[in-house]
N, C-alpha and C positions, 0 to 999 in steps of 0.2 A: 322475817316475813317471807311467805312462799308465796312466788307468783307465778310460777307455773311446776305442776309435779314437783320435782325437787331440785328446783331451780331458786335463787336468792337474790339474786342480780341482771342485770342488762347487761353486763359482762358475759356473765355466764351463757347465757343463751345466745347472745351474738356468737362467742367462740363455735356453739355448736349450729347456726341456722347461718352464717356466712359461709357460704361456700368458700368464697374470695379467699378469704382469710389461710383457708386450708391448705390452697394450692400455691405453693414459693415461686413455679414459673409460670407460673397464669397467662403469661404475655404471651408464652408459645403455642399457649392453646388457639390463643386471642386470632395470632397470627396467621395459624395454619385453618380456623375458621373462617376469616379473611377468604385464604387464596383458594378454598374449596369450594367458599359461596359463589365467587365470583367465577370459578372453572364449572361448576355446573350451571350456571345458567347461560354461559357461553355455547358448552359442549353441547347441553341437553335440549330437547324442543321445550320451550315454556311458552307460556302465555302468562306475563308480566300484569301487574295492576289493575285485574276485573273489580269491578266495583261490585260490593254485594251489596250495598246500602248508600245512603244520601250523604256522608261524612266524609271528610279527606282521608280519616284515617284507615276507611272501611272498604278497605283492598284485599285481593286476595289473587295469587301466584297460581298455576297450574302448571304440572307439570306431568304430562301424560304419557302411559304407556303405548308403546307401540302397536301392542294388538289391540283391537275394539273387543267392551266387554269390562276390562279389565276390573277389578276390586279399584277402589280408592281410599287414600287416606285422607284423613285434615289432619296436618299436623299444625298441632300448635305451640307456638316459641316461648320461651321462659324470658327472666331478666326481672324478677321480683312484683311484677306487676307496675314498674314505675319506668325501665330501660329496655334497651334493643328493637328490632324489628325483625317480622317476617327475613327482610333481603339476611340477617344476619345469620339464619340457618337455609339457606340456598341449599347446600352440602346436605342437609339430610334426605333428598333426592335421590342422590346415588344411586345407591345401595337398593332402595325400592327400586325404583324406576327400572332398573337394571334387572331385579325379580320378577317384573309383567306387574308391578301395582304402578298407578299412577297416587300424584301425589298434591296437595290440594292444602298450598300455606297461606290463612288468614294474618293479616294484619289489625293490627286492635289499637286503641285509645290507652292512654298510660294514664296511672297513677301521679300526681293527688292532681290534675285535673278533669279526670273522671274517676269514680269509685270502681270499687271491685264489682259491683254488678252492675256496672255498665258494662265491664267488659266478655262479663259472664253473656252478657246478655249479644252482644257483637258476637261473640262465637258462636253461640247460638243462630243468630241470624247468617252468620257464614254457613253453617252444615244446611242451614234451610235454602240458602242459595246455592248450593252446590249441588244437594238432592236435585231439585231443579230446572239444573246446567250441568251437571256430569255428561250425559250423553254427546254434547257439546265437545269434549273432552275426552273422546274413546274409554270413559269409564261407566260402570253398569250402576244406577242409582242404589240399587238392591244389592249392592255391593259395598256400600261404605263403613267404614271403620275410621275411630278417631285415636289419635296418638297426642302427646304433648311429655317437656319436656320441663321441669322445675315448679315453675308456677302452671307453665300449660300444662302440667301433669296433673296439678290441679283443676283444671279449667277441661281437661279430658273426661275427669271424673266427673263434675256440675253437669256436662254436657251429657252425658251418661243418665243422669238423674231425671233429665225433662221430659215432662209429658209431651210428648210430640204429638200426639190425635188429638188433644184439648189443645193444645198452643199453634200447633201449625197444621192440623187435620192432614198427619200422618199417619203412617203406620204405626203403632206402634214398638216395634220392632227397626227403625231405620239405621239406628247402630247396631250393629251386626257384633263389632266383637270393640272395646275398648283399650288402649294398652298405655299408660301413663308412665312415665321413666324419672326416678328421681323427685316424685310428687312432694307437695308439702298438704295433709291432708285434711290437719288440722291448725287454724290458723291462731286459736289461743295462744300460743306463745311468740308469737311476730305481736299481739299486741304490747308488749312489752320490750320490743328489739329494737332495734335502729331504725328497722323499716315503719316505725309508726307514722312521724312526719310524715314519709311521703302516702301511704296506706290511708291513716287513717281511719283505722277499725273504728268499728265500734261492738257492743254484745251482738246487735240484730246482723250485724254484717259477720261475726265471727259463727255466731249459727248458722245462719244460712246460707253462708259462704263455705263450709267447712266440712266436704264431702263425708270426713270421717264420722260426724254428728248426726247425718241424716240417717233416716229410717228407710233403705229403699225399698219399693213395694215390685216392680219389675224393670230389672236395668240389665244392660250383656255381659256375657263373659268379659274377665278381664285379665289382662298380663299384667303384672306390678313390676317392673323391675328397677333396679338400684344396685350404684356401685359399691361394691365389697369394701372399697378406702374411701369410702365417704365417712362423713361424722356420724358417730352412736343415732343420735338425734333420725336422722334422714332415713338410714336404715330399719330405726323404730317404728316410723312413720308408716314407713311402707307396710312391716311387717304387722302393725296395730290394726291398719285398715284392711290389708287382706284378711284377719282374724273376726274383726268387726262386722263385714259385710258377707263374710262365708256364713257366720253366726247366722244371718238372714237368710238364709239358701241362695247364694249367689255365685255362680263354678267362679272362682277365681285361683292363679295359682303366681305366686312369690318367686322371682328372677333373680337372686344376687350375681351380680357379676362380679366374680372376686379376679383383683387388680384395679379394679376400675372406679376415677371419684367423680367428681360430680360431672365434669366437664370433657373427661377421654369418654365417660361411658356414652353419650351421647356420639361422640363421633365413629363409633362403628359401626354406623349408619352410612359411612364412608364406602364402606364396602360391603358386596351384596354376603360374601362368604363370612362374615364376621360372626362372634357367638351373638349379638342381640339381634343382627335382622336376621339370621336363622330362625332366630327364636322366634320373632316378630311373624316371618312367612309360616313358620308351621302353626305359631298359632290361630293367623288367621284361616287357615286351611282346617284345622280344628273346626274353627265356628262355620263352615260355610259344607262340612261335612253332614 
């Protein structure tokens, strides 16, 4: 029996949709995410635990660039939708901050005590509270971009899709340019993985949840990128959905970062000279040209 593409097992799919699995020193990543999150929010100005909403969990980090004006990000953290927190990518700061973008980490509700559109839905109300509060923040409202990084890659894209002039009577234009890193984008085959217990799909939550599935009608440029040693799977992903949604008229353009797997690509946000915030800065200067 196939339960997903040409997939036969939970086996199967788990070897290609666990990152974990892939990386033998995982602990070192672990480690020097550790000592980065906590060196930048020592070094860097931040503004710790803003509440956007009425929840405990519904906090969010600022970490502002120097100059007034500035573009801002929301970046938003991965960990399958069930682990981590915002404090656990501190260090993706750096690197921006250090370029003139400030930088703007929500906090979310985890899996299986909230669903996946709960937290769809928290991010959502973080970018609507940050439009907002930027100025608050020496950043330009009219400036925002959203970033995310495994699941928040995912959750960059959801964010990307919402009607903002019918849901929050904005613009609709308020994300300027989107850039998702190591996305999962379609989530039909996590309903079959490890991660069910704690997920908990279902069809309605795999549709609607499942940026690669939707039909978009007008959503922003987007950077996809993913690392070159990541699994078959992650890489497909990327490259299905930028094919998928160019299909629509939608400027997107496909980043492999060759060397890089699921877990280094993300930290060369470490540094402003790296190839992805390179890439990240020119393409935001793209969308803002």
């Amino acid at each position: 029996m196939t339960l997903y593409r040409n997939f036969t097992s939970e086996e199967q799919i788990n070897l290609e949709y666990n990152a974990v699995l892939a990386v033998p020193d995982l602990q070192s990543y672990i480690d020097q995410d550790i000592k980065a999150s906590s060196a930048a929010r020592t070094e860097l100005l931040c503004y710790l635990d803003q509440s956007y909403g009425s929840e405990i969990d519904e906090t969010i980090d600022i970490f502002p660039a120097k100059e007034p004006g500035s573009p801002i990000v929301l970046f938003i953290h991965g960990g399958y939708w069930r682990s981590l927190s915002n404090k656990d990518f501190s260090f993706v700061a750096r690197g921006l901050v250090e370029s003139g973008v400030s930088v703007a980490m929500p906090n979310y509700s985890l899996c299986p005590a909230v669903s996946m559109q709960k937290i769809t839905q928290q991010n959502r109300a973080a970018l609507a509270w940050l439009y907002n509060h930027a100025s608050n923040f020496n950043a330009d409202r009219e400036r925002v971009f959203v970033c995310g990084h495994s699941a928040g890659g995912q959750q960059a894209a959801m964010l990307s899709l919402t009607d903002w002039a019918k849901d929050y009577d904005f613009p609709d234009n308020v994300i300027k340019g989107c850039m998702p890193i190591s996305g999962i984008f379609d989530l039909s085959p996590l309903y079959y993985s490890w991660l069910q217990p704690s997920l908990k799909l279902t069809d309605a939550t795999v549709l609607s949840q499942s940026p690669f599935l939707q039909a978009p009608q007008q959503v922003p440029p987007m950077l996809v990128s993913v690392g070159g040693d990541e699994s078959a799977e992650f890489i497909r992903q990327s490259a299905d959905f930028v094919t998928a949604w160019r299909n629509s008229a939608v400027p997107l353009k496909l980043d492999i970062l060759s060397g890089k797997n699921h877990f280094s690509v993300i930290q060369d946000l470490y540094v402003k000279d790296s190839p992805l915030c390179k890439s990240i800065i020119e393409f935001m200067q793209q969308c803002e040209s």
